[in-house]
C-alpha positions in Angstrom: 87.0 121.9 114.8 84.7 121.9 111.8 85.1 120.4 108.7 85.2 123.3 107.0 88.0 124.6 108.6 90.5 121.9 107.6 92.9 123.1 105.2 94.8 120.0 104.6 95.5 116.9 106.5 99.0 115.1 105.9 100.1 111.6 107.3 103.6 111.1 108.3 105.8 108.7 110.3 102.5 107.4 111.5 100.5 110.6 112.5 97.4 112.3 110.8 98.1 116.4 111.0 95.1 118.4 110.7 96.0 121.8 109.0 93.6 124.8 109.8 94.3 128.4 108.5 95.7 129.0 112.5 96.2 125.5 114.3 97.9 122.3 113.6 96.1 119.0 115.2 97.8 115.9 115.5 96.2 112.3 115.6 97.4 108.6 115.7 94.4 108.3 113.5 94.5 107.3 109.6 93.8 109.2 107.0 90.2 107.2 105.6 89.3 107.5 108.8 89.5 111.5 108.4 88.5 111.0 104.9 84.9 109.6 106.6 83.9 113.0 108.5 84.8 115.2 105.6 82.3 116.4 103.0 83.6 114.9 99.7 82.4 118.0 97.7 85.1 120.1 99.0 87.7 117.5 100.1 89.9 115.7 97.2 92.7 113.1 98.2 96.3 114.6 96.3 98.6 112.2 97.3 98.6 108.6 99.3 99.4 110.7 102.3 97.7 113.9 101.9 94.4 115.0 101.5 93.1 118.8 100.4 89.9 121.3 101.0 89.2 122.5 97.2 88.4 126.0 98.6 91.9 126.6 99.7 94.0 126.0 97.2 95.1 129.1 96.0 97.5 128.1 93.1 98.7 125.1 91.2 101.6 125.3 89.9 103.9 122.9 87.1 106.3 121.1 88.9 109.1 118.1 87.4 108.0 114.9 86.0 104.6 116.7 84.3 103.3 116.6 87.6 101.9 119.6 90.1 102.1 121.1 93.5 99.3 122.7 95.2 99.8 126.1 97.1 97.0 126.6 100.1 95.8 129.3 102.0 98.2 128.3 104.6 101.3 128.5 102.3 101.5 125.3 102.7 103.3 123.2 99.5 101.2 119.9 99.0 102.4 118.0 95.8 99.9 116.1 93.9 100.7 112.2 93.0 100.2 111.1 89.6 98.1 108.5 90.2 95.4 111.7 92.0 96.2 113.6 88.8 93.5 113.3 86.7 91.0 113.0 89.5 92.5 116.8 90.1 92.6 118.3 87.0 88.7 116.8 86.4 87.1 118.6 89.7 89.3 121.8 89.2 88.6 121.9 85.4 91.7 122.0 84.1 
């Protein structure tokens, strides 16, 4: 799998899942040590436990608390934490 393929990556209950627009992968790895093989130009951590490829998010859309959730190329539904916020809005422009 390249880099540029990875959609998302999510860690939960102790796994890393790799999102691709086809395939999930699924690693007992962390997710800084993902974070390492990934260019940061294109890759932007959203959350403590999830980490996006810029070029797929397809919308970003308001959600409660002033805060936002991410739709991908993969439909998948990533929110953003607050503390990732402005980090967000600066690389996206917004």
């Amino acid at each position: 799998m390249k880099s540029n393929e990875v959609v998302s990556a999510v860690t939960e209950n102790g796994l890393l899942s790799i999102y691709t627009k086809d395939n999930t992968y699924v690693s007992h790895e962390t997710l800084s040590w993902l974070r390492e093989y990934l260019d940061q130009r294109n890759f932007v951590q959203v959350h403590r436990s999830s980490i996006v490829n810029i070029n797929n998010i397809v919308e970003v859309q308001p959600w409660f608390n002033h805060n936002f959730i991410l739709i991908l190329t993969n439909k998948q539904r990533i929110p953003v934490g607050r503390s990732y916020l402005k980090s967000l809005k600066s690389i996206l422009n917004m």
